[in-house]
GUVO-980157 format. One record per residue: residue number from 1; residue in three letters; x, y, z of N, C-alpha, C in turn. Coordinates in steps of 0.02 Angstrom, whole numbers. Example, Ala and Ser with C-alpha at 12.3 -4.5 7.8 and 13.67 -1.06 7.14 Angstrom:
<recs>
nr:1, rest:ALA, n.u:660, n.v:-284, n.w:390, ca.u:615, ca.v:-225, ca.w:390, c.u:660, c.v:-165, c.w:390;
nr:2, rest:SER, n.u:642, n.v:-112, n.w:354, ca.u:684, ca.v:-53, ca.w:357, c.u:645, c.v:2, c.w:394;
</recs>
This chain:
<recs>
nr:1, rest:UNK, n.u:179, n.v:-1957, n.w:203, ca.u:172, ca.v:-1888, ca.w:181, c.u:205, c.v:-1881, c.w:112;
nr:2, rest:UNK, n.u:180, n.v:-1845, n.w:78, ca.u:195, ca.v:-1850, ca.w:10, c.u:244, c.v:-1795, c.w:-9;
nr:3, rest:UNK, n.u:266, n.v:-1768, n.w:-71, ca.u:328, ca.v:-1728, ca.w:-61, c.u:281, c.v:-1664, c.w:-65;
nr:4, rest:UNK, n.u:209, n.v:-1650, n.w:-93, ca.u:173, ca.v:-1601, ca.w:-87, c.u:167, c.v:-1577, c.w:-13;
nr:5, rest:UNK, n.u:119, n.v:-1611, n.w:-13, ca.u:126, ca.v:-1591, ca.w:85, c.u:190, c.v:-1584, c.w:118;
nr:6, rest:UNK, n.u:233, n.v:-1614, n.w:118, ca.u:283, ca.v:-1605, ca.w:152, c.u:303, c.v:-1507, c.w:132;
nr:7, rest:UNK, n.u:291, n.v:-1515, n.w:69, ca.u:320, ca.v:-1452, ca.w:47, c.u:292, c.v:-1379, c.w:81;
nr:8, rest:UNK, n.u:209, n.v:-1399, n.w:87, ca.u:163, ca.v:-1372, ca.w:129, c.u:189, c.v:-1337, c.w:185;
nr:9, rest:UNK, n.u:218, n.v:-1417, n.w:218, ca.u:224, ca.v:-1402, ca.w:294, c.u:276, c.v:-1381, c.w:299;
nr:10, rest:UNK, n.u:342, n.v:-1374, n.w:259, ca.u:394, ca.v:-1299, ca.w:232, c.u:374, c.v:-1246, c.w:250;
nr:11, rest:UNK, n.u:318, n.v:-1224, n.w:209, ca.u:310, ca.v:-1154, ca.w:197, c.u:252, c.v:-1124, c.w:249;
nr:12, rest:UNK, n.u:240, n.v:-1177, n.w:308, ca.u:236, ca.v:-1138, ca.w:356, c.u:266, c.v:-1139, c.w:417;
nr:13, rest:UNK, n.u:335, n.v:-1140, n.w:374, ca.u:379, ca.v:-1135, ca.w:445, c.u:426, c.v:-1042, c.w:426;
nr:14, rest:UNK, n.u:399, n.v:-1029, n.w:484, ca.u:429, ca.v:-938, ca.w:437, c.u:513, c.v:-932, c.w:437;
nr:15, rest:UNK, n.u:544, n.v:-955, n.w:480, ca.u:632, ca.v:-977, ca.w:461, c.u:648, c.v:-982, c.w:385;
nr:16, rest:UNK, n.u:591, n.v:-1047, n.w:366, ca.u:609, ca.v:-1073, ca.w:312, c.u:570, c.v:-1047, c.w:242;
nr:17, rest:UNK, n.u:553, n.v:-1003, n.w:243, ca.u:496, ca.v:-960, ca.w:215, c.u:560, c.v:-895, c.w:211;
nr:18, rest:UNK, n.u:574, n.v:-870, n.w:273, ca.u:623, ca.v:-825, ca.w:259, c.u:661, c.v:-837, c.w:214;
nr:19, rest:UNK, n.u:724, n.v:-890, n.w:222, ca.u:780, ca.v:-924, ca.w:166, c.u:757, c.v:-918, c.w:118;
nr:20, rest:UNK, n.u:689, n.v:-955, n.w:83, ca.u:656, ca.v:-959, ca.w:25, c.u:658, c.v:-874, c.w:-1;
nr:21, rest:UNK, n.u:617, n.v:-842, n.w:34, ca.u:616, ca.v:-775, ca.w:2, c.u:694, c.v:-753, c.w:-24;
nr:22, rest:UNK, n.u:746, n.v:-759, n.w:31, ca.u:814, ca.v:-742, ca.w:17, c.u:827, c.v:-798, c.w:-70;
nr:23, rest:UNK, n.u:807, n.v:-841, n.w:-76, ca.u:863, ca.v:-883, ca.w:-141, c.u:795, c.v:-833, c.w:-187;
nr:24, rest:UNK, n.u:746, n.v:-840, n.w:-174, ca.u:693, ca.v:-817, ca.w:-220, c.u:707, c.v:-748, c.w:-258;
nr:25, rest:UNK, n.u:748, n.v:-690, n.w:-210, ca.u:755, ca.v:-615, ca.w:-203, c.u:828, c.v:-658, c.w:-272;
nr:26, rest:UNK, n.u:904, n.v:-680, n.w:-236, ca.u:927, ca.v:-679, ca.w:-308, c.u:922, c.v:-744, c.w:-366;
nr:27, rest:UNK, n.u:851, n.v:-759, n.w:-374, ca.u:832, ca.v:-804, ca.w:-408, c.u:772, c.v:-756, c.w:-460;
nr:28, rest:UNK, n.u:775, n.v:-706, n.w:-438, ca.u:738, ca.v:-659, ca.w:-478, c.u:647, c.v:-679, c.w:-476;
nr:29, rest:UNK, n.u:634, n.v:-722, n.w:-430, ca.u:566, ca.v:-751, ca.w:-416, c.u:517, c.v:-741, c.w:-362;
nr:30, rest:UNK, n.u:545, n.v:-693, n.w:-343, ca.u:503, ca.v:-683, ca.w:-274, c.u:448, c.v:-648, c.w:-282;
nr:31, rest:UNK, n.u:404, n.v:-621, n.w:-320, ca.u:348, ca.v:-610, ca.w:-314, c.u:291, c.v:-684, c.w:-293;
nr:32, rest:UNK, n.u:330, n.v:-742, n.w:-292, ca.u:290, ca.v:-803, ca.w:-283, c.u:297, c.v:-826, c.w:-208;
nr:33, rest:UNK, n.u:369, n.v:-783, n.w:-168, ca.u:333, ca.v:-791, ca.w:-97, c.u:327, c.v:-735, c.w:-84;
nr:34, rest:UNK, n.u:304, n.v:-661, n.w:-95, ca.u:279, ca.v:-635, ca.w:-64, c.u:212, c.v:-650, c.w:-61;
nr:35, rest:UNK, n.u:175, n.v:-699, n.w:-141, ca.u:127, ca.v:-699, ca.w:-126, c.u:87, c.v:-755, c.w:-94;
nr:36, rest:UNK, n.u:142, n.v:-799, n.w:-77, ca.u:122, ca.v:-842, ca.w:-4, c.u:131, c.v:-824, c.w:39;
nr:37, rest:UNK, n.u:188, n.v:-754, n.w:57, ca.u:175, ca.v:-721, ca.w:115, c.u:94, c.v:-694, c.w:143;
nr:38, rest:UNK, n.u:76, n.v:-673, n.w:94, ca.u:18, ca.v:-618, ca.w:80, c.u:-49, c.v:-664, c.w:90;
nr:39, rest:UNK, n.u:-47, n.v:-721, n.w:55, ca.u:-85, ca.v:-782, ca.w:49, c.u:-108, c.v:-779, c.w:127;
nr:40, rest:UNK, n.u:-66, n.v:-814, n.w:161, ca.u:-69, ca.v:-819, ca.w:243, c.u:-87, c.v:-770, c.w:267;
nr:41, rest:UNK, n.u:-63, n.v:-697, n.w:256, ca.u:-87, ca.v:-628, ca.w:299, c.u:-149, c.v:-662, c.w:283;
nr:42, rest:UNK, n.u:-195, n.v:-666, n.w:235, ca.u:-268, ca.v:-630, ca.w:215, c.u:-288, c.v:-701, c.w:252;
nr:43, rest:UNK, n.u:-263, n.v:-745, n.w:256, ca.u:-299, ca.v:-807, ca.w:290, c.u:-297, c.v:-791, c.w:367;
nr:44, rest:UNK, n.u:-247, n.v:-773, n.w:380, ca.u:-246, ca.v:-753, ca.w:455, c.u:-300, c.v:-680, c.w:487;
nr:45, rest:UNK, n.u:-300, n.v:-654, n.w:415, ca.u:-367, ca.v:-607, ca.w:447, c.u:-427, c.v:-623, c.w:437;
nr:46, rest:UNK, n.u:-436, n.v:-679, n.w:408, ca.u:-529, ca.v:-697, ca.w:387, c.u:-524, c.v:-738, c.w:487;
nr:47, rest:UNK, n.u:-463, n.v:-779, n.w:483, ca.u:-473, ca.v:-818, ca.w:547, c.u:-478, c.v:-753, c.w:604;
nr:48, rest:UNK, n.u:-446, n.v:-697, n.w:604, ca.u:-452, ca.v:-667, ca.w:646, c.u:-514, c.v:-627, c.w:648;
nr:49, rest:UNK, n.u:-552, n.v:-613, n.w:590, ca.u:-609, ca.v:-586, ca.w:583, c.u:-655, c.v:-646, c.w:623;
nr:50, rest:UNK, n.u:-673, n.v:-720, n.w:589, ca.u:-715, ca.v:-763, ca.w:649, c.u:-697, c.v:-749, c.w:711;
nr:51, rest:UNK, n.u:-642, n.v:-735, n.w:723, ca.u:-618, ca.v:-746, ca.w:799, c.u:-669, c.v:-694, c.w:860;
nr:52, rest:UNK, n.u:-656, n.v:-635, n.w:811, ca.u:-708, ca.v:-553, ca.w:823, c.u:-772, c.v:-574, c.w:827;
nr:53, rest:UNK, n.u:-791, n.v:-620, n.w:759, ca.u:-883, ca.v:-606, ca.w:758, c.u:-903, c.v:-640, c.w:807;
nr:54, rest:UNK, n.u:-862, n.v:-704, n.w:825, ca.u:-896, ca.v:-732, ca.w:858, c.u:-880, c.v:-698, c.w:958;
nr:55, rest:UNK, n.u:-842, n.v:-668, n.w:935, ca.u:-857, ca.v:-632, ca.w:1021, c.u:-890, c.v:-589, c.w:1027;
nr:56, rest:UNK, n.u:-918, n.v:-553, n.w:947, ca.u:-972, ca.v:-503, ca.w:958, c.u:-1056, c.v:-544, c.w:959;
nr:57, rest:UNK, n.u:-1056, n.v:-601, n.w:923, ca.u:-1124, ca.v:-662, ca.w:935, c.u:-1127, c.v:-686, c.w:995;
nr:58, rest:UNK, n.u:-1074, n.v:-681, n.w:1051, ca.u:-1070, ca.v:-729, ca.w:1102, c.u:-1101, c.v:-652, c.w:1162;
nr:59, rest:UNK, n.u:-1040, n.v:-592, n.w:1159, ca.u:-1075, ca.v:-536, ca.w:1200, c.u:-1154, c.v:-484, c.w:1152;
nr:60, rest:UNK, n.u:-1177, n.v:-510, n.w:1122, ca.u:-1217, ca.v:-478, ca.w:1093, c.u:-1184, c.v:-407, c.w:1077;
nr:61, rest:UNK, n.u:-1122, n.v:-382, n.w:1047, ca.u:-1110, ca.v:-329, ca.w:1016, c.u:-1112, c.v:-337, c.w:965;
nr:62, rest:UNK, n.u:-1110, n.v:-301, n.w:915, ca.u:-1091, ca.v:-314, ca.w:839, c.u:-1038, c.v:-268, c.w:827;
nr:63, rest:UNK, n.u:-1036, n.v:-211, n.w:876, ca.u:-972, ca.v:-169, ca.w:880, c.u:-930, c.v:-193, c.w:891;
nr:64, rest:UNK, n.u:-907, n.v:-251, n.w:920, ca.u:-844, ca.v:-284, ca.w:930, c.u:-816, c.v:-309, c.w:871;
nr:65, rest:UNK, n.u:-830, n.v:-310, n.w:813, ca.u:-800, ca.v:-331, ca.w:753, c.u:-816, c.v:-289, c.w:698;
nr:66, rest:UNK, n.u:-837, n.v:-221, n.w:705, ca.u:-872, ca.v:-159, ca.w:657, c.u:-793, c.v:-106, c.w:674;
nr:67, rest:UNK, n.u:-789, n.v:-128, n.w:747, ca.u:-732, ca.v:-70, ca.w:780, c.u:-673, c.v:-100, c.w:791;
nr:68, rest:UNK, n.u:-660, n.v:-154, n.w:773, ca.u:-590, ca.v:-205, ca.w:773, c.u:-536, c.v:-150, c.w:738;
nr:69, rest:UNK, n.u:-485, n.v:-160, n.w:759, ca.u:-419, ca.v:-120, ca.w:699, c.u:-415, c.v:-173, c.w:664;
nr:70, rest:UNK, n.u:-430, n.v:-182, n.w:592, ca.u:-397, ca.v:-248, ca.w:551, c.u:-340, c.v:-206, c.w:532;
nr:71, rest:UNK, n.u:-337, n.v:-147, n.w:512, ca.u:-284, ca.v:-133, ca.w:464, c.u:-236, c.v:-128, c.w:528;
nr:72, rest:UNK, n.u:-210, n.v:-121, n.w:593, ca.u:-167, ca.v:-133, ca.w:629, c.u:-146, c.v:-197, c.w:625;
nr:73, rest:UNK, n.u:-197, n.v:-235, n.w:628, ca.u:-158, ca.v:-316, ca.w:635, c.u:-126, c.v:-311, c.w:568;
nr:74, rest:UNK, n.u:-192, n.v:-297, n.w:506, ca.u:-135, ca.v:-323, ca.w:441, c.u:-54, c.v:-284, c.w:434;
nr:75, rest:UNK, n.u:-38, n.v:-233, n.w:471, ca.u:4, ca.v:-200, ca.w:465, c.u:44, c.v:-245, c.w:527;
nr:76, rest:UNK, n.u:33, n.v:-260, n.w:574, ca.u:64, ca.v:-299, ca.w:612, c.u:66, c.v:-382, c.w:569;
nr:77, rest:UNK, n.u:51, n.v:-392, n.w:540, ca.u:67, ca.v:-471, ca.w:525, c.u:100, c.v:-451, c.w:457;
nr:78, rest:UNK, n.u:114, n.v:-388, n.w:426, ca.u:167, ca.v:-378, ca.w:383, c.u:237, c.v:-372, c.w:392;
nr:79, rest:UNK, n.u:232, n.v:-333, n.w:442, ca.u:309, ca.v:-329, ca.w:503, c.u:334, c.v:-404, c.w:529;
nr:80, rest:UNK, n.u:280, n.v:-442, n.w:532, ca.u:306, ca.v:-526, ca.w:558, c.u:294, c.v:-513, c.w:646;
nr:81, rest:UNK, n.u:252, n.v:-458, n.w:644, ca.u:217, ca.v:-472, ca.w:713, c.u:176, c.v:-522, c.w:718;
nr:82, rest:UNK, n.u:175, n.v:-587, n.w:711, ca.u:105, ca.v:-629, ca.w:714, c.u:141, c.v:-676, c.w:779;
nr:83, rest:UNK, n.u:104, n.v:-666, n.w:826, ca.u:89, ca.v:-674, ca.w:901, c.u:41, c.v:-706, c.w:878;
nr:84, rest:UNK, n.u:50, n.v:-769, n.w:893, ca.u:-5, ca.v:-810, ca.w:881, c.u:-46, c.v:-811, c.w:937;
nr:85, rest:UNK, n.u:-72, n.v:-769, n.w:958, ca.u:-112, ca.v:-760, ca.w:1046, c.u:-162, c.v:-793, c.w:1016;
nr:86, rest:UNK, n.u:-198, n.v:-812, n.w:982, ca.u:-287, ca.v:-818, ca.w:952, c.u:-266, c.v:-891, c.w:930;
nr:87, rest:UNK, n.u:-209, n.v:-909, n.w:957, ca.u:-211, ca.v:-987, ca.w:946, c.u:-152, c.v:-994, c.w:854;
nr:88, rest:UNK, n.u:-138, n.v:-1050, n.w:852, ca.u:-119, ca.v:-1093, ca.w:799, c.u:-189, c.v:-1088, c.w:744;
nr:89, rest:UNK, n.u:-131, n.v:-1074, n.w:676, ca.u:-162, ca.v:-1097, ca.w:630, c.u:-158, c.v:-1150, c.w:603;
nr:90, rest:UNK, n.u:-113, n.v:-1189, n.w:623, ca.u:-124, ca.v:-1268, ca.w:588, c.u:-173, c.v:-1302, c.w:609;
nr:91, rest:UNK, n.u:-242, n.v:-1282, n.w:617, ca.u:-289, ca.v:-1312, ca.w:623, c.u:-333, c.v:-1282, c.w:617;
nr:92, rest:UNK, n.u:-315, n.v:-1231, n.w:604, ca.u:-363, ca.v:-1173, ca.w:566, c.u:-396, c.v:-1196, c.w:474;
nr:93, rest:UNK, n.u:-440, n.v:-1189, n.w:487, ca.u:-500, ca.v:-1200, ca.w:416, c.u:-559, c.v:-1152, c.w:405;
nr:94, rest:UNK, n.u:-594, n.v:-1173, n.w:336, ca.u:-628, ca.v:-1113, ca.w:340, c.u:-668, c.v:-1134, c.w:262;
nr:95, rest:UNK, n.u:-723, n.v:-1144, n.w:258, ca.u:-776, ca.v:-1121, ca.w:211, c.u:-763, c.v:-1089, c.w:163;
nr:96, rest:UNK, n.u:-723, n.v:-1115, n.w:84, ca.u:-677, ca.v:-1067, ca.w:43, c.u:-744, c.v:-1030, c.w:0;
nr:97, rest:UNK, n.u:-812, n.v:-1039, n.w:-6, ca.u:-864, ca.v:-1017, ca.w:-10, c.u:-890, c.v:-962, c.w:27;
nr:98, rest:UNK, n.u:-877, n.v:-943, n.w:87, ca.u:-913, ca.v:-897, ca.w:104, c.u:-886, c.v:-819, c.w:83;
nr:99, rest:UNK, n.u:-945, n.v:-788, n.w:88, ca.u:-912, ca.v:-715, ca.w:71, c.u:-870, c.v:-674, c.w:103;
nr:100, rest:UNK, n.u:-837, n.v:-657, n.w:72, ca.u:-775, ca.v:-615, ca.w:126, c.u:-818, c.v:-549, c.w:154;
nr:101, rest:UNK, n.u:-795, n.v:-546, n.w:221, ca.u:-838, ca.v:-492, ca.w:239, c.u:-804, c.v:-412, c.w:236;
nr:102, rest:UNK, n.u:-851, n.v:-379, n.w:258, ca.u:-832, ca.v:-314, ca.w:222, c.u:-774, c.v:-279, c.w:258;
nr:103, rest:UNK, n.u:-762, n.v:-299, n.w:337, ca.u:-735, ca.v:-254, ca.w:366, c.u:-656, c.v:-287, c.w:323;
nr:104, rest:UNK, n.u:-625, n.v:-350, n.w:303, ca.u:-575, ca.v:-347, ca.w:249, c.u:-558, c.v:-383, c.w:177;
nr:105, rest:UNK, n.u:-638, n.v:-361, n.w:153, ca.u:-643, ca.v:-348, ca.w:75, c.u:-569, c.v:-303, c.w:48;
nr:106, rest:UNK, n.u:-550, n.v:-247, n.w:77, ca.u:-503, ca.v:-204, ca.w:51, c.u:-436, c.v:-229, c.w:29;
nr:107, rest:UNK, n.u:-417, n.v:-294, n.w:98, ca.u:-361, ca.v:-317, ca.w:81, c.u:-347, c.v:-361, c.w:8;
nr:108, rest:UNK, n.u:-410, n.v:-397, n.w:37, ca.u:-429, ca.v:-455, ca.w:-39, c.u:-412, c.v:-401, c.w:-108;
nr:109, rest:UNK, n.u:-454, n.v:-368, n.w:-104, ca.u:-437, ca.v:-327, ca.w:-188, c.u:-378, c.v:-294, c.w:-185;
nr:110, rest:UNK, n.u:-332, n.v:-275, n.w:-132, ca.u:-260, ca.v:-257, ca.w:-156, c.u:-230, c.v:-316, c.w:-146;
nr:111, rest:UNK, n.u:-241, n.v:-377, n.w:-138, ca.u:-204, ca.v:-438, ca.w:-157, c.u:-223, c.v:-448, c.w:-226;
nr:112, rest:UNK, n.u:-269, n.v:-445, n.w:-234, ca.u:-290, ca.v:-460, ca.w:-337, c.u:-233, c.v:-414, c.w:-369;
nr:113, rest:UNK, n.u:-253, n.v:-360, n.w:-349, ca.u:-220, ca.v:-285, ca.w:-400, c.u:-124, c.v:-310, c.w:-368;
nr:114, rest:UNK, n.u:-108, n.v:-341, n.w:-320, ca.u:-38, ca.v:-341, ca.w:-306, c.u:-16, c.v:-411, c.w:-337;
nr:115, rest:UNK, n.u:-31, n.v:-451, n.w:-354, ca.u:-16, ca.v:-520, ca.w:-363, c.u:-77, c.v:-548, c.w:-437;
nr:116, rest:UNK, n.u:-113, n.v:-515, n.w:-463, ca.u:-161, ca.v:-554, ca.w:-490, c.u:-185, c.v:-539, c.w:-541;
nr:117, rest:UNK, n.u:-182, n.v:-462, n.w:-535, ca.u:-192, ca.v:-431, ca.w:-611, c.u:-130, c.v:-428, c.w:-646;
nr:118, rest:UNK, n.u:-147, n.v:-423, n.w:-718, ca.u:-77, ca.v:-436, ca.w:-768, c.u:-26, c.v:-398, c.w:-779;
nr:119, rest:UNK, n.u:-53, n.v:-317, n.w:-742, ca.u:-6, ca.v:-248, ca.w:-748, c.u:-9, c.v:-253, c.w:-680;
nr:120, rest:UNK, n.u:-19, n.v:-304, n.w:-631, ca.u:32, ca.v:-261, ca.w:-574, c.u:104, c.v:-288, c.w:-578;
nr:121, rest:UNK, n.u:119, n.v:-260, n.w:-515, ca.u:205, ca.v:-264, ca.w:-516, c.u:235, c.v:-338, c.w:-510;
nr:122, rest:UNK, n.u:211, n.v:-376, n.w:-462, ca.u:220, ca.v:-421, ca.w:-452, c.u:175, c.v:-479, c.w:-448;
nr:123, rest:UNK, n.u:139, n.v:-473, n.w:-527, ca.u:87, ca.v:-515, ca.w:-535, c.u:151, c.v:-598, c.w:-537;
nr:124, rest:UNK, n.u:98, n.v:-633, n.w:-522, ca.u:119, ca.v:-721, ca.w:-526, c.u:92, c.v:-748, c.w:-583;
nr:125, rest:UNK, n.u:141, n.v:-803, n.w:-594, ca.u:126, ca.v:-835, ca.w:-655, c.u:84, c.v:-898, c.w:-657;
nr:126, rest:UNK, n.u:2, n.v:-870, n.w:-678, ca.u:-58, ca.v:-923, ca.w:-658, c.u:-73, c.v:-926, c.w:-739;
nr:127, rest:UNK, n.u:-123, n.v:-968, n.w:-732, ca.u:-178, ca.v:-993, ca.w:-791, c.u:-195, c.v:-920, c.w:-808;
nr:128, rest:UNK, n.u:-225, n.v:-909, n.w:-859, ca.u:-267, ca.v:-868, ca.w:-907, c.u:-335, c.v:-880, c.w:-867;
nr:129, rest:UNK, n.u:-357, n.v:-948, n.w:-866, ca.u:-421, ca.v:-995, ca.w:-828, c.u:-430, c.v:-936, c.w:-781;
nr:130, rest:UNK, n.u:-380, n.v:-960, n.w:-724, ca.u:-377, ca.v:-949, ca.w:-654, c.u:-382, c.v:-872, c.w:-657;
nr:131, rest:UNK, n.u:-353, n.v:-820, n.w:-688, ca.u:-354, ca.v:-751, ca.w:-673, c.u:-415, c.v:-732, c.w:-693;
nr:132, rest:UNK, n.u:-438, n.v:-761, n.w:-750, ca.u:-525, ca.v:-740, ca.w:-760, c.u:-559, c.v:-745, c.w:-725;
nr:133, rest:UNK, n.u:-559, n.v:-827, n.w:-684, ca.u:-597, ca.v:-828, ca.w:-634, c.u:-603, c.v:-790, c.w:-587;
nr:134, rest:UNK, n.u:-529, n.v:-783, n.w:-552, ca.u:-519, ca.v:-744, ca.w:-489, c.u:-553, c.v:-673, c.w:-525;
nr:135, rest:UNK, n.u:-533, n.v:-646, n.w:-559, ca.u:-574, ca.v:-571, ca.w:-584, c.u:-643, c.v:-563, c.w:-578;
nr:136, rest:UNK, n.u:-688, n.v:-632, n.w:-616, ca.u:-749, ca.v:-631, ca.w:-611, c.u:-768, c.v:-650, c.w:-521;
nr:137, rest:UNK, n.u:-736, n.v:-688, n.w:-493, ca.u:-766, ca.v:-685, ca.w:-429, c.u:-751, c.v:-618, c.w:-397;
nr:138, rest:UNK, n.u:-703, n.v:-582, n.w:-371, ca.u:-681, ca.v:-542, ca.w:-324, c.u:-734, c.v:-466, c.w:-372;
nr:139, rest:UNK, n.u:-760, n.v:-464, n.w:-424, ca.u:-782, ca.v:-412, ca.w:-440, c.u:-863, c.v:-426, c.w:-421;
nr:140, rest:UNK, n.u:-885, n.v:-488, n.w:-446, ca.u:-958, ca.v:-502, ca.w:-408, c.u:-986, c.v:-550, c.w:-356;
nr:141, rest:UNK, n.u:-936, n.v:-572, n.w:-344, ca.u:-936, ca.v:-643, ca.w:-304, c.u:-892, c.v:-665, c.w:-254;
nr:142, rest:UNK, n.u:-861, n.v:-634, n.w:-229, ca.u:-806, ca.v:-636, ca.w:-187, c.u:-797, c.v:-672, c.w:-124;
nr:143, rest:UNK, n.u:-789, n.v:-724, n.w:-133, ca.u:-770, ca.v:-760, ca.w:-41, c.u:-712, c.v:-773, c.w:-40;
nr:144, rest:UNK, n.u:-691, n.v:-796, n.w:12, ca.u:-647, ca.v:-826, ca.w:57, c.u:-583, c.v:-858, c.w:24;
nr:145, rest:UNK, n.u:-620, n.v:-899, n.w:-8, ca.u:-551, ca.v:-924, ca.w:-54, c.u:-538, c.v:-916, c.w:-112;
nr:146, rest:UNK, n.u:-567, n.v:-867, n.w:-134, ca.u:-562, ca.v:-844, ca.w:-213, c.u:-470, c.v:-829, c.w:-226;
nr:147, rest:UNK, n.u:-434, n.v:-846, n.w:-187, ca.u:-363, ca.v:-840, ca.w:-221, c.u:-343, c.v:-939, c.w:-199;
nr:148, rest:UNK, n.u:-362, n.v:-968, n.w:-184, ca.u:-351, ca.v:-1037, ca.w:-164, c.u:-313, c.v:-1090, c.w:-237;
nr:149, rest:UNK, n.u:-368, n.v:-1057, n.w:-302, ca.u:-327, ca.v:-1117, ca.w:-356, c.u:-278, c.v:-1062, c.w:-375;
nr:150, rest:UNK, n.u:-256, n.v:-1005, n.w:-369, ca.u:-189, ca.v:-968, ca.w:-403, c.u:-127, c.v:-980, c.w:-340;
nr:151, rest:UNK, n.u:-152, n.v:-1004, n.w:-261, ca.u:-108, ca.v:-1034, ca.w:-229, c.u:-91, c.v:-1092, c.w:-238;
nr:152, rest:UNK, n.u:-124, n.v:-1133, n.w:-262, ca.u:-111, ca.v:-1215, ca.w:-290, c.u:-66, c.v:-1193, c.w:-338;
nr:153, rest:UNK, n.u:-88, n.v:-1167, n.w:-388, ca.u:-25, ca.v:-1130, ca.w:-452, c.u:49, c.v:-1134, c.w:-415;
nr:154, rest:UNK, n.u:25, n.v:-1077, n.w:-372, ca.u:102, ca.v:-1060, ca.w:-399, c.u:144, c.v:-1102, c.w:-349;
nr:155, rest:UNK, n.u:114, n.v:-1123, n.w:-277, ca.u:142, ca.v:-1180, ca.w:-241, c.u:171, c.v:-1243, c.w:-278;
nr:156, rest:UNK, n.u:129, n.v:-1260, n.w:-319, ca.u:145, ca.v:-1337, ca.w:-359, c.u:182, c.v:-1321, c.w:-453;
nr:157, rest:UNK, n.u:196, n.v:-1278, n.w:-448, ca.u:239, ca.v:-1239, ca.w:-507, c.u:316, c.v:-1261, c.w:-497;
</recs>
């Protein structure tokens, strides 16, 4: 295992994610794990969104994932409610191509505007490249992993 990965498998341990935020808060740097905090929320709701569609493809509803609370969970996995009931994400993956779907499009663009644009508060320190891109995708093109190379950034920074 290399010291990348290893570093990886750090930052998903939330103990050690906590500490980090603590040296980060008086290291004057913490807008870079909130936004690996944040990173994970929005990953944990695309996984929790498949989790929905596919029980609404399996019972023939489509209401079962039209009428989901996302914004409860995302408000619960902000608090550090994440009950991993829907299983482990370390083996969780996902199609960084597909389009984010609509029921949490909302979160995605207040992760841009919180972490990504250049006047927010706690924008991160990415490429010029990378923020264009991310701008031009999330305004016409928007999937799944459209924040994936500004997490490589600021992870390997």
């Amino acid at each position: 295992m290399n010291s990348l990965q290893y570093f990886y498998k750090l930052l998903n341990t939330p103990s050690l994610v906590s500490e980090l935020r603590e040296i980060a808060i008086k290291e004057f740097s913490v807008e870079n794990v909130l936004f690996w905090e944040n990173y994970q929320i929005l990953q944990k709701m695309v996984n929790k969104y498949y989790i929905e569609y596919n029980k609404a493809k399996e019972f023939r509803d489509e209401r079962i994932v039209t009428q989901y609370d996302f914004e409860n969970y995302y408000f619960q996995q902000l608090q550090g409610n994440n009950n991993n009931s829907d299983g482990s994400m370390d083996n969780y993956s996902y199609d960084p191509n597909m389009p984010i779907p609509d029921e949490i499009l909302p979160y995605f663009t207040s992760f841009y505007y919180m972490f990504i644009d250049y006047n927010s508060p706690d924008v991160v320190n990415i490429s010029g490249t990378s923020e264009r891109q991310i701008y031009n995708e999330i305004c016409f093109n928007p999937t799944i992993g459209v924040y994936d190379s500004a997490k490589n950034e600021v992870v390997e920074m």
